[in-house]
PDB file of the backbone (N, CA, C, O) and the ligand in Angstrom, with CONECT records:
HET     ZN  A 101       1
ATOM      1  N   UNK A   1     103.561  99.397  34.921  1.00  0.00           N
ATOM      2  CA  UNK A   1     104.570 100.455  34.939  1.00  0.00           C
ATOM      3  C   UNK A   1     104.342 101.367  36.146  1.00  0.00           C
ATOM      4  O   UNK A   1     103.155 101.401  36.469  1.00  0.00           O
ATOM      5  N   UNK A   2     105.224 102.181  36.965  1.00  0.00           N
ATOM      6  CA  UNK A   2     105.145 102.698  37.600  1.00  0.00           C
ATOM      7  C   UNK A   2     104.624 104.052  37.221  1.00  0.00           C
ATOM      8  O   UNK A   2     105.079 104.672  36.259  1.00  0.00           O
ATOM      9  N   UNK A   3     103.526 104.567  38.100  1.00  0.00           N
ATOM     10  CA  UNK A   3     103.353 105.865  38.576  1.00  0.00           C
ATOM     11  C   UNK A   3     104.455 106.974  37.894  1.00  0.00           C
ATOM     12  O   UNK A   3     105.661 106.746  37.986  1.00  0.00           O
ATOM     13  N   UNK A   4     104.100 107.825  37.412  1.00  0.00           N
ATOM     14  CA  UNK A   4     104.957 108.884  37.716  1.00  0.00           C
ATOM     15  C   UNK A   4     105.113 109.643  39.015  1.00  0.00           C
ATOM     16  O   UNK A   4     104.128 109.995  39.665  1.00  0.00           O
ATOM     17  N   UNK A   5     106.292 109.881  39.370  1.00  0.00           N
ATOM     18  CA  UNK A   5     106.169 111.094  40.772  1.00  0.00           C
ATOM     19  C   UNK A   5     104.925 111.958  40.708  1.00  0.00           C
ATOM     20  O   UNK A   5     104.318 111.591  39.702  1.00  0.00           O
ATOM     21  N   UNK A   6     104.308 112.865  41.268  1.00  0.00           N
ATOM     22  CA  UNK A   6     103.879 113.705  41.642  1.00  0.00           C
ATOM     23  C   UNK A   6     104.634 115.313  42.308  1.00  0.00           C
ATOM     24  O   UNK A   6     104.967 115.323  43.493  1.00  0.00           O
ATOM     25  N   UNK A   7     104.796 116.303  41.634  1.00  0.00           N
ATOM     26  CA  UNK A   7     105.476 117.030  42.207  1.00  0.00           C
ATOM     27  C   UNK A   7     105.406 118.320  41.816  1.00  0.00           C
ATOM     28  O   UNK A   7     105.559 118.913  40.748  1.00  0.00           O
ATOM     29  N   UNK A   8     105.138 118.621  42.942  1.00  0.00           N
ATOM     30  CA  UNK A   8     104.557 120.216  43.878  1.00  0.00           C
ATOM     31  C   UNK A   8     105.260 121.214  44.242  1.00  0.00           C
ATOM     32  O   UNK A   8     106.117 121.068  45.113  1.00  0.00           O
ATOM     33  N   UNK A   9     105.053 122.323  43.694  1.00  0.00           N
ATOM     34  CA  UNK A   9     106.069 123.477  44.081  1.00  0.00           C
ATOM     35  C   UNK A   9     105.104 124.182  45.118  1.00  0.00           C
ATOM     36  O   UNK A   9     103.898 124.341  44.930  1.00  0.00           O
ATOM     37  N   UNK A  10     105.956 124.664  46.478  1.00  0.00           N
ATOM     38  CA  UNK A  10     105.416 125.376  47.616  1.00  0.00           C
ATOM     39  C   UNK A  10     105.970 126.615  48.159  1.00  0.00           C
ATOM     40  O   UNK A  10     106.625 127.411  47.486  1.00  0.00           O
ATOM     41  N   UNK A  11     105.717 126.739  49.261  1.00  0.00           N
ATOM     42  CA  UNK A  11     106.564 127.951  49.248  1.00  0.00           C
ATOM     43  C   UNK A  11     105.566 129.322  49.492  1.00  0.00           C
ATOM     44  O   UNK A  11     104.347 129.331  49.323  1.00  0.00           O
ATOM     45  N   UNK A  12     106.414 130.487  49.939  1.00  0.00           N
ATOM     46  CA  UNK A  12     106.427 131.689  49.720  1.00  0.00           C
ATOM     47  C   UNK A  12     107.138 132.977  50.217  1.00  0.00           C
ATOM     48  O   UNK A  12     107.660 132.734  51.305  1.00  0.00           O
ATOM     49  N   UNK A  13     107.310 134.019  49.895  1.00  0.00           N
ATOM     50  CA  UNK A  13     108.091 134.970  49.820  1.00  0.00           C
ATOM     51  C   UNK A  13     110.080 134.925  49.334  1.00  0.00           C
ATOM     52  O   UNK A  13     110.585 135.689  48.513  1.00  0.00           O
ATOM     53  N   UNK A  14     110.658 134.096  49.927  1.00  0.00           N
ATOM     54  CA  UNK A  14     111.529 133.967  49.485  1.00  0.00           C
ATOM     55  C   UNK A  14     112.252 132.428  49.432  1.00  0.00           C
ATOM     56  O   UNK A  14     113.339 131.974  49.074  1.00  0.00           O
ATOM     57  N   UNK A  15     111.093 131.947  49.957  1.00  0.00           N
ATOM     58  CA  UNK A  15     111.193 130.105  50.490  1.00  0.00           C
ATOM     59  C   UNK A  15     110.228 129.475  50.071  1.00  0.00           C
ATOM     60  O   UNK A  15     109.061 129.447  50.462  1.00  0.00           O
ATOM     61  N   UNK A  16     110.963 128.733  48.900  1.00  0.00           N
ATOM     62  CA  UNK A  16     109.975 127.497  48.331  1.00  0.00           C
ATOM     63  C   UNK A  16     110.729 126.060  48.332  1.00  0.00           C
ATOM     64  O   UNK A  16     111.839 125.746  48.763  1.00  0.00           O
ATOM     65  N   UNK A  17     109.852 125.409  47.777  1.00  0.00           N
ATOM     66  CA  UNK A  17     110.475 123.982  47.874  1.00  0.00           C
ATOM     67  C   UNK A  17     109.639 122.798  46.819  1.00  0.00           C
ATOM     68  O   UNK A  17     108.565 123.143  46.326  1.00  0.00           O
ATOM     69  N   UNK A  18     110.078 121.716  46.586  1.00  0.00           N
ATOM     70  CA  UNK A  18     109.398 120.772  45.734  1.00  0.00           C
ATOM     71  C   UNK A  18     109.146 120.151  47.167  1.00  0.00           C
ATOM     72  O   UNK A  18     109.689 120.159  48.272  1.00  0.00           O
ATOM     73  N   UNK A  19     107.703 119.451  46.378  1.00  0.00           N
ATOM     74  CA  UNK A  19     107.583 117.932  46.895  1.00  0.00           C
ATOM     75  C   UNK A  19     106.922 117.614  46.172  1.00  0.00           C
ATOM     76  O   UNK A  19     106.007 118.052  45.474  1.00  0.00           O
ATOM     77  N   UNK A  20     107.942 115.919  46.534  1.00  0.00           N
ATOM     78  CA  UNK A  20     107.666 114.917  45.559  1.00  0.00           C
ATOM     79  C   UNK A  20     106.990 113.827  46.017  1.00  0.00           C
ATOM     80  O   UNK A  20     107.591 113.066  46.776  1.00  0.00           O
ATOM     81  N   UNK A  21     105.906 113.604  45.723  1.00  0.00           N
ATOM     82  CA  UNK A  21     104.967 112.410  46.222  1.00  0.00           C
ATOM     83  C   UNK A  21     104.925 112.450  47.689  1.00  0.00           C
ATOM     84  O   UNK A  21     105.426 111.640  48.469  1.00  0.00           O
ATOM     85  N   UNK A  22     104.008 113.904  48.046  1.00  0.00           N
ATOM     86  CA  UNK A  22     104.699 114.423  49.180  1.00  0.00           C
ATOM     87  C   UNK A  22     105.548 114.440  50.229  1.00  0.00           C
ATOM     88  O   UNK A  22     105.270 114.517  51.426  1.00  0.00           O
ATOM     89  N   UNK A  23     107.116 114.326  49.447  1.00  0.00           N
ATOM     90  CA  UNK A  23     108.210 113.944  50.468  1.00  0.00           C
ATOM     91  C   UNK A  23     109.094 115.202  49.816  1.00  0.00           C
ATOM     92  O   UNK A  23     109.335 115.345  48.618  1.00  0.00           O
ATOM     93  N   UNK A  24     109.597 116.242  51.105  1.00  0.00           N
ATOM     94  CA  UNK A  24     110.092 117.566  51.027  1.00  0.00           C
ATOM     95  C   UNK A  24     111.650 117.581  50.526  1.00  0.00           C
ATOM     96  O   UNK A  24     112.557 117.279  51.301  1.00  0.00           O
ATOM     97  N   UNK A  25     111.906 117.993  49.043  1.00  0.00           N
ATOM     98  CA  UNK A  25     113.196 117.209  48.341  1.00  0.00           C
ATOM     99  C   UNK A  25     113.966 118.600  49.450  1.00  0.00           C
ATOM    100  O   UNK A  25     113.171 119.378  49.978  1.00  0.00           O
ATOM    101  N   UNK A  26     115.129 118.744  49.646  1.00  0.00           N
ATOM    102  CA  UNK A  26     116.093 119.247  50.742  1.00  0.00           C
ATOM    103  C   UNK A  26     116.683 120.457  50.436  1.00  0.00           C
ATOM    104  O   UNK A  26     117.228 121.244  51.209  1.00  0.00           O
ATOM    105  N   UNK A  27     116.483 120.561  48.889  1.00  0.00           N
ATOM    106  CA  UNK A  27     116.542 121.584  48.350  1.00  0.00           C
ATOM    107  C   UNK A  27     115.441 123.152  48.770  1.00  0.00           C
ATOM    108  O   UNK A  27     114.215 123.211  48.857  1.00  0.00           O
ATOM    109  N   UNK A  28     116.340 124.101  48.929  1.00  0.00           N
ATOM    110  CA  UNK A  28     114.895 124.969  48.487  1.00  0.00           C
ATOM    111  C   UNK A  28     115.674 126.103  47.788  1.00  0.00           C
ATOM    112  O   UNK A  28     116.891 126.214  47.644  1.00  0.00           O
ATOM    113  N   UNK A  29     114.457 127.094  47.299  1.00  0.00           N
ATOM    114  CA  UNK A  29     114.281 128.014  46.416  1.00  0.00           C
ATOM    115  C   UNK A  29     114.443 129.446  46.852  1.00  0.00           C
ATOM    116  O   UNK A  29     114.170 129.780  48.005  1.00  0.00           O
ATOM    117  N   UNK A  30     114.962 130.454  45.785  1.00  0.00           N
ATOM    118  CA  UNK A  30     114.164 132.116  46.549  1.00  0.00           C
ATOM    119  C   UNK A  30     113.900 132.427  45.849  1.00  0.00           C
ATOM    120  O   UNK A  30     114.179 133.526  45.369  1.00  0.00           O
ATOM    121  N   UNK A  31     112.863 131.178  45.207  1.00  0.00           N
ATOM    122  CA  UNK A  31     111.965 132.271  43.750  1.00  0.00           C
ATOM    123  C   UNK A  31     110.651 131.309  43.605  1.00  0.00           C
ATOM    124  O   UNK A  31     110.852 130.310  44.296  1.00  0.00           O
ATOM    125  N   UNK A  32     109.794 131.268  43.169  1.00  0.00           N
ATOM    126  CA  UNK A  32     108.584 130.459  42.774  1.00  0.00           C
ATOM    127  C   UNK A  32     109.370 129.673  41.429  1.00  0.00           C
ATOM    128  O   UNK A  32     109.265 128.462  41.230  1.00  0.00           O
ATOM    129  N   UNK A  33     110.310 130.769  40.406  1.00  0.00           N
ATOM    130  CA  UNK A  33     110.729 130.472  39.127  1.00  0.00           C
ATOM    131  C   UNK A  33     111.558 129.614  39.103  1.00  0.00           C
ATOM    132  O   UNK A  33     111.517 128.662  38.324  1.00  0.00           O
ATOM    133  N   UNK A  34     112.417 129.803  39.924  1.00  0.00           N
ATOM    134  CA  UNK A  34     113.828 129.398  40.247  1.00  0.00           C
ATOM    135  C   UNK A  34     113.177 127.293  40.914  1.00  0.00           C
ATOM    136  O   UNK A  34     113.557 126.184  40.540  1.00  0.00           O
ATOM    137  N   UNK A  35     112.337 127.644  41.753  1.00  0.00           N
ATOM    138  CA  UNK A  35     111.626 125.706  41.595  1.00  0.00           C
ATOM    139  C   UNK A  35     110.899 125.700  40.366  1.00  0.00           C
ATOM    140  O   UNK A  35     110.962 124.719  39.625  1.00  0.00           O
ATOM    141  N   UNK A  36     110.550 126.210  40.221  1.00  0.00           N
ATOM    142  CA  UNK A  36     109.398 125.359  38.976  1.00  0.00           C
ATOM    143  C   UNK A  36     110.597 125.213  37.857  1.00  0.00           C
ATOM    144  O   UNK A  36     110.445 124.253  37.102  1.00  0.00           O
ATOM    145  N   UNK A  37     111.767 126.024  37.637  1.00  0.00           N
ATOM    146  CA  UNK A  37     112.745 125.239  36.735  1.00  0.00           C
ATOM    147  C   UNK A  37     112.965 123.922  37.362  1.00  0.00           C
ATOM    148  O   UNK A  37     112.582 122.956  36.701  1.00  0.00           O
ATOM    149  N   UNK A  38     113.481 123.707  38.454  1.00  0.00           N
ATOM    150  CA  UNK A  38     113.735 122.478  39.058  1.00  0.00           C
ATOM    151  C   UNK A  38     112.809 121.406  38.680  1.00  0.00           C
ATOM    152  O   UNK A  38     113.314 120.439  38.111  1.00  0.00           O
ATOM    153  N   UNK A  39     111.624 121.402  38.880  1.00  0.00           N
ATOM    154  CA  UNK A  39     110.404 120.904  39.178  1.00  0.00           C
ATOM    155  C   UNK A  39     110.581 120.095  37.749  1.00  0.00           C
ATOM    156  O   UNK A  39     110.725 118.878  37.625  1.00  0.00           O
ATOM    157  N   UNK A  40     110.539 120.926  36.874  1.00  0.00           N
ATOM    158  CA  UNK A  40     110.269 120.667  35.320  1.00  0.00           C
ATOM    159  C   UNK A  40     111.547 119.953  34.761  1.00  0.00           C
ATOM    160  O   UNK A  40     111.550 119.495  33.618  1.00  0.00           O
ATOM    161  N   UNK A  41     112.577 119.873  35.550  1.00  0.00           N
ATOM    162  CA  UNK A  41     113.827 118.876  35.390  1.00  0.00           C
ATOM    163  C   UNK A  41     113.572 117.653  35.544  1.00  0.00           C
ATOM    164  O   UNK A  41     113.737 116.777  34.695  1.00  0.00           O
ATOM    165  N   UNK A  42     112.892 117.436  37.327  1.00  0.00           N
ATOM    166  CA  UNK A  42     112.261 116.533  37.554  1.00  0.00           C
ATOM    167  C   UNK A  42     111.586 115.570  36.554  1.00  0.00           C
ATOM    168  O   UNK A  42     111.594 114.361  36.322  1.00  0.00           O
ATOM    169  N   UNK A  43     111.061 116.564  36.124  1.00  0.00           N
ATOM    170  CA  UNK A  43     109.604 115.779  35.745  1.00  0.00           C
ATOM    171  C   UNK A  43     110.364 115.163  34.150  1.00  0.00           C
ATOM    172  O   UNK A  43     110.184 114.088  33.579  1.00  0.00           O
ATOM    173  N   UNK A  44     110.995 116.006  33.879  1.00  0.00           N
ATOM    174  CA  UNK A  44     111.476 115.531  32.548  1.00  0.00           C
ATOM    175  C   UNK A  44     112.741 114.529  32.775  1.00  0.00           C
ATOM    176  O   UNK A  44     113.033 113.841  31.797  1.00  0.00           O
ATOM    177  N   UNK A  45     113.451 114.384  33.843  1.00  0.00           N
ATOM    178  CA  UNK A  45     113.910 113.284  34.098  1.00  0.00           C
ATOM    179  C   UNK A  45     113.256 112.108  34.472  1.00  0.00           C
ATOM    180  O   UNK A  45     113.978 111.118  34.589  1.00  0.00           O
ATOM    181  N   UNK A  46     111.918 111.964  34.713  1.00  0.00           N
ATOM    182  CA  UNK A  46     111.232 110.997  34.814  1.00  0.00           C
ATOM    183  C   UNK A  46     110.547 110.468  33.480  1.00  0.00           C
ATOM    184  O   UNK A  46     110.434 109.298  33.115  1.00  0.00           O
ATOM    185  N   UNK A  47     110.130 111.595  32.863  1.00  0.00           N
ATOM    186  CA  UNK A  47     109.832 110.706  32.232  1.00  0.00           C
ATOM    187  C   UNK A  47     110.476 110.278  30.776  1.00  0.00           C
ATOM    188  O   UNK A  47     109.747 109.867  29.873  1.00  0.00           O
ATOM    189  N   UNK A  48     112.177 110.433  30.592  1.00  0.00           N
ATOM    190  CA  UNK A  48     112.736 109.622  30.304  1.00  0.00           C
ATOM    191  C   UNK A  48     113.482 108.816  30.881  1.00  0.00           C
ATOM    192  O   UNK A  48     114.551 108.303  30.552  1.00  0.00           O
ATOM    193  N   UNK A  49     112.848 108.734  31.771  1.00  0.00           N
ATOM    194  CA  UNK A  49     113.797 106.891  32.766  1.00  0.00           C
ATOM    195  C   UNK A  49     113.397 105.657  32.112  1.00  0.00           C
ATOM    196  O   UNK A  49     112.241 105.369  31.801  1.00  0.00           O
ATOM    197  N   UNK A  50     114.400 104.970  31.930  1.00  0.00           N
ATOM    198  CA  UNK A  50     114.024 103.911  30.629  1.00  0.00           C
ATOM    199  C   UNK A  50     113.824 103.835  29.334  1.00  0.00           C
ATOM    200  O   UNK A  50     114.091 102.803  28.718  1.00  0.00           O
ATOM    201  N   UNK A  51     113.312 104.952  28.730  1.00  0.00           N
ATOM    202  CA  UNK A  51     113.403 105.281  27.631  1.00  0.00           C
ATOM    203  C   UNK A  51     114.248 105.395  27.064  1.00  0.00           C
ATOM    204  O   UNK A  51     115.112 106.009  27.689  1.00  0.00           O
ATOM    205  N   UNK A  52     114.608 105.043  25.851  1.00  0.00           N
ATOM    206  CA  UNK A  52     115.932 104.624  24.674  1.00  0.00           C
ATOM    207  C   UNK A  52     115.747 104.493  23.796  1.00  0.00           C
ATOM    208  O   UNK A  52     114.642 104.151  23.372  1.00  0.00           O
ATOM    209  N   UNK A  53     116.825 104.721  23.059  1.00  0.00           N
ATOM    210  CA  UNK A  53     116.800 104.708  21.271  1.00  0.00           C
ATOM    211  C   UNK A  53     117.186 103.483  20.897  1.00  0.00           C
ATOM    212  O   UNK A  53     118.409 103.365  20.816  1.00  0.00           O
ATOM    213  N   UNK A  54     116.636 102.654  20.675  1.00  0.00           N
ATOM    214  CA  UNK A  54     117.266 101.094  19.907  1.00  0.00           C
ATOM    215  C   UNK A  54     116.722 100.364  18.495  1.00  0.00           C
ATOM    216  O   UNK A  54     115.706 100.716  17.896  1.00  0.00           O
ATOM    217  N   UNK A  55     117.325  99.625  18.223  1.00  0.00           N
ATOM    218  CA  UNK A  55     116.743  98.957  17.166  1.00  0.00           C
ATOM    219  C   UNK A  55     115.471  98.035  17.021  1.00  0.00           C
ATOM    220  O   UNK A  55     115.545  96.876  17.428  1.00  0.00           O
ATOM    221  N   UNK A  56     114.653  98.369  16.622  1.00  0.00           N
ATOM    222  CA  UNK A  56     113.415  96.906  16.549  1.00  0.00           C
ATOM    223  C   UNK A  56     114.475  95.522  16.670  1.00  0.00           C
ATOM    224  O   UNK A  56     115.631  95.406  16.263  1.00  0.00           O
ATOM    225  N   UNK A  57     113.714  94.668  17.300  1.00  0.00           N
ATOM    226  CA  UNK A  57     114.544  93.210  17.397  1.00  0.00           C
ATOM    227  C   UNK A  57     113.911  92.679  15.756  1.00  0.00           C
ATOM    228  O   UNK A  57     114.470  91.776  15.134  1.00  0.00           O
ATOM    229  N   UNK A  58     112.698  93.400  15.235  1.00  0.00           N
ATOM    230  CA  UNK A  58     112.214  92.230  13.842  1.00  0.00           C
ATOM    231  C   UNK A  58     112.606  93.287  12.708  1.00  0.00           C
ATOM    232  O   UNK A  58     112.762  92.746  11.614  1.00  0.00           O
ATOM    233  N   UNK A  59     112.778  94.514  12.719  1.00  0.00           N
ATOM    234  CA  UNK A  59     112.998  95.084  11.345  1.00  0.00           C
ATOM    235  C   UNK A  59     113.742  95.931  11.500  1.00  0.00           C
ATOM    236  O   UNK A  59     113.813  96.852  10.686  1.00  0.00           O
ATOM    237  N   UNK A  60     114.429  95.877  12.468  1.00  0.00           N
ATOM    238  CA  UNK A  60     116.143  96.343  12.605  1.00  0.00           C
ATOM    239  C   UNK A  60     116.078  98.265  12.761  1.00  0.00           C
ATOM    240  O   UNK A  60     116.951  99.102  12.993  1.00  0.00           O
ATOM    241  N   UNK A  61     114.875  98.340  12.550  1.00  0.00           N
ATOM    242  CA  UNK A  61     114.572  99.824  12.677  1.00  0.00           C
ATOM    243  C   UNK A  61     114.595 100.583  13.870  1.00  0.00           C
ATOM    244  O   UNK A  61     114.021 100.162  14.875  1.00  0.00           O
ATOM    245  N   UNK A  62     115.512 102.213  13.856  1.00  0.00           N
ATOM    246  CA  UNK A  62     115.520 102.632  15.012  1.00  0.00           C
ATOM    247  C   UNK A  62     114.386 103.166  15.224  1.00  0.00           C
ATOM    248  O   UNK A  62     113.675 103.784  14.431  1.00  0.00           O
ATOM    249  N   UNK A  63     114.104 102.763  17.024  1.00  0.00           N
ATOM    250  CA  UNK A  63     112.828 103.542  17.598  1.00  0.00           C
ATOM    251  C   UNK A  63     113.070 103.747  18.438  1.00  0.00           C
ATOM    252  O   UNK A  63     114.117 103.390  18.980  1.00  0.00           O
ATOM    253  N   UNK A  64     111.875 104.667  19.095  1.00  0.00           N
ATOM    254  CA  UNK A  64     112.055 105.465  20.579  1.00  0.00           C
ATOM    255  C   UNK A  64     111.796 104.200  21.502  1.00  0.00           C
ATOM    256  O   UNK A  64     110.566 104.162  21.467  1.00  0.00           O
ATOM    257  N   UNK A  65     112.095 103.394  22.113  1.00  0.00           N
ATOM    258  CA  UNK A  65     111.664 102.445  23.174  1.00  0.00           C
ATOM    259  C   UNK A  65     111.354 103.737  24.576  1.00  0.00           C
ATOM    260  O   UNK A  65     111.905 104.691  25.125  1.00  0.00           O
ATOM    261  N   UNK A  66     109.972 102.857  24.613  1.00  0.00           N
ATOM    262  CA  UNK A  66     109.333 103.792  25.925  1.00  0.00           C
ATOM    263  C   UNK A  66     109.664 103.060  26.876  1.00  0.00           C
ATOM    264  O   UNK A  66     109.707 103.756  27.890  1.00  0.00           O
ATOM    265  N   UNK A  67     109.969 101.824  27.122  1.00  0.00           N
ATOM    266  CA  UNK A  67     110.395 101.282  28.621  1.00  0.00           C
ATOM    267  C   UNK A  67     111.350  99.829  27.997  1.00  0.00           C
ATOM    268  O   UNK A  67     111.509  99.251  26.922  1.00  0.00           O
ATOM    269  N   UNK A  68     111.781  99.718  29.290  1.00  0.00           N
ATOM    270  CA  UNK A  68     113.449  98.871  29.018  1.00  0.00           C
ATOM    271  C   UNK A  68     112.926  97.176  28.117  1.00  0.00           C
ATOM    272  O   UNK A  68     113.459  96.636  27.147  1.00  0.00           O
ATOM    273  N   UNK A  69     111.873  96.795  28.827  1.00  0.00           N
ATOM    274  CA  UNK A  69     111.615  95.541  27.809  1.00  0.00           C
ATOM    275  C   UNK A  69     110.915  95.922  26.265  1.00  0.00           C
ATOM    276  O   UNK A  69     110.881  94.982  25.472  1.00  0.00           O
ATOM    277  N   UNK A  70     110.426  97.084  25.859  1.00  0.00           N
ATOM    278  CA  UNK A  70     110.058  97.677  24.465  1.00  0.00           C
ATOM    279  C   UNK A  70     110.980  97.348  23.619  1.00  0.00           C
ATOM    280  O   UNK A  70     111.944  98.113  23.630  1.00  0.00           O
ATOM    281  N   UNK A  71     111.054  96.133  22.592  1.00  0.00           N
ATOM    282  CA  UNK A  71     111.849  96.093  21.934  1.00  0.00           C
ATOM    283  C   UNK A  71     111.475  95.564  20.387  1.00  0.00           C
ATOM    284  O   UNK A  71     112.000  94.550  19.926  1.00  0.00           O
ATOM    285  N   UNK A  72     110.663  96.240  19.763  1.00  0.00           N
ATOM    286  CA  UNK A  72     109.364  95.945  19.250  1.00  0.00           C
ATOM    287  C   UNK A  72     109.242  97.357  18.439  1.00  0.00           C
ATOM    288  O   UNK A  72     109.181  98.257  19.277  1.00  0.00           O
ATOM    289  N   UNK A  73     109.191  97.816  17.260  1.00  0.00           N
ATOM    290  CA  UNK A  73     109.203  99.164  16.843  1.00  0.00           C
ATOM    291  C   UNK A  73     107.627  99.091  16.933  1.00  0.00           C
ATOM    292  O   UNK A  73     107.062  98.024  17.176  1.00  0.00           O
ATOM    293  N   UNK A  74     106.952 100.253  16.729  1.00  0.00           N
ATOM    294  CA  UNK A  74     105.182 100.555  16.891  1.00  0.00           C
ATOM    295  C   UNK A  74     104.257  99.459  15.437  1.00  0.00           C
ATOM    296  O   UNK A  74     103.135  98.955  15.427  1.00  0.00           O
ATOM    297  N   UNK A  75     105.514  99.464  14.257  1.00  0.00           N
ATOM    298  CA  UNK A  75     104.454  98.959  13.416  1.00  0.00           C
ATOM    299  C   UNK A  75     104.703  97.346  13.567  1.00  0.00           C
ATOM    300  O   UNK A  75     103.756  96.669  13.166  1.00  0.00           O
ATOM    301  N   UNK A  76     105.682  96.718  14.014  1.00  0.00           N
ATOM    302  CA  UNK A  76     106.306  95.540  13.956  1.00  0.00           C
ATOM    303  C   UNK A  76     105.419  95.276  15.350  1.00  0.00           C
ATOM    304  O   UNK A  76     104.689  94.342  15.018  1.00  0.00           O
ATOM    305  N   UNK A  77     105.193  95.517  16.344  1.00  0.00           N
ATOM    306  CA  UNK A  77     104.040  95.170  17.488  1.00  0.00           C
ATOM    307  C   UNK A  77     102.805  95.468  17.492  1.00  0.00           C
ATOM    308  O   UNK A  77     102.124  95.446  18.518  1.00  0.00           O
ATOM    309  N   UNK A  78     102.387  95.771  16.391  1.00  0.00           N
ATOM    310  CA  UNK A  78     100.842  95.945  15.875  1.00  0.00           C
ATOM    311  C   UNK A  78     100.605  94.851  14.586  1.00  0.00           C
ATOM    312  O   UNK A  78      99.535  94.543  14.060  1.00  0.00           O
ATOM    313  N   UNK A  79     101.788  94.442  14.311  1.00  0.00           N
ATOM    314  CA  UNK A  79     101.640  93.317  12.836  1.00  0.00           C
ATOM    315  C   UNK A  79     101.661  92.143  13.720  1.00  0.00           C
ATOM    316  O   UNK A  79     101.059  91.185  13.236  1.00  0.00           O
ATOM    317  N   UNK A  80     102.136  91.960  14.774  1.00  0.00           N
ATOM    318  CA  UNK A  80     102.292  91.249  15.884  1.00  0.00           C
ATOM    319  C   UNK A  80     101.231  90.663  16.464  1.00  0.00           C
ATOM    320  O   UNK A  80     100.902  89.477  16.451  1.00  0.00           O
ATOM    321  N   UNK A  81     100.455  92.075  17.241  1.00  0.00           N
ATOM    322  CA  UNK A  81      99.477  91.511  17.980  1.00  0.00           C
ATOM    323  C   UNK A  81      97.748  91.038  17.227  1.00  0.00           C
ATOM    324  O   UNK A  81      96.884  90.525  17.938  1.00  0.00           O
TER     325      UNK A  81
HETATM  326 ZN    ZN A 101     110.045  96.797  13.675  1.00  0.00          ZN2+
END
């Protein structure tokens, strides 16, 4: 699975900015607050990328799938393995 980004709020006095896996997103800030909301979008858009609500393929039960081939509820891939 991939890495999550990495990402850094910079900046000061009235100029900040993210970076992400240190690459300077184009955006900037006039607050420290005003990125770190951003930042925390980021981050929470990452880490539901792929993630989905679907049915177990063996007991038809809805689960959180953590990545796109997860198709396996937690107790049905532990009776499994
Ligand atoms: Zn299941």
């Amino acid at each position: 699975m991939a890495e999550p980004a990495r990402i850094e709020i910079r900046g000061k006095n009235v100029d900040f900015y993210i970076l992400q896996n240190d690459q300077i997103l184009p955006r900037r800030f006039w607050s420290y607050d005003s990125a770190a909301v951003a930042a925390q979008r980021l981050e929470e858009k990452q880490l539901h990328r792929g993630a989905m609500i679907r049915p177990c393929i063996c007991c038809l039960q809805i689960f959180s799938s953590s990545h796109r081939f997860n198709r396996l509820c937690t107790r049905c891939s532990e009776e499994i393995a």
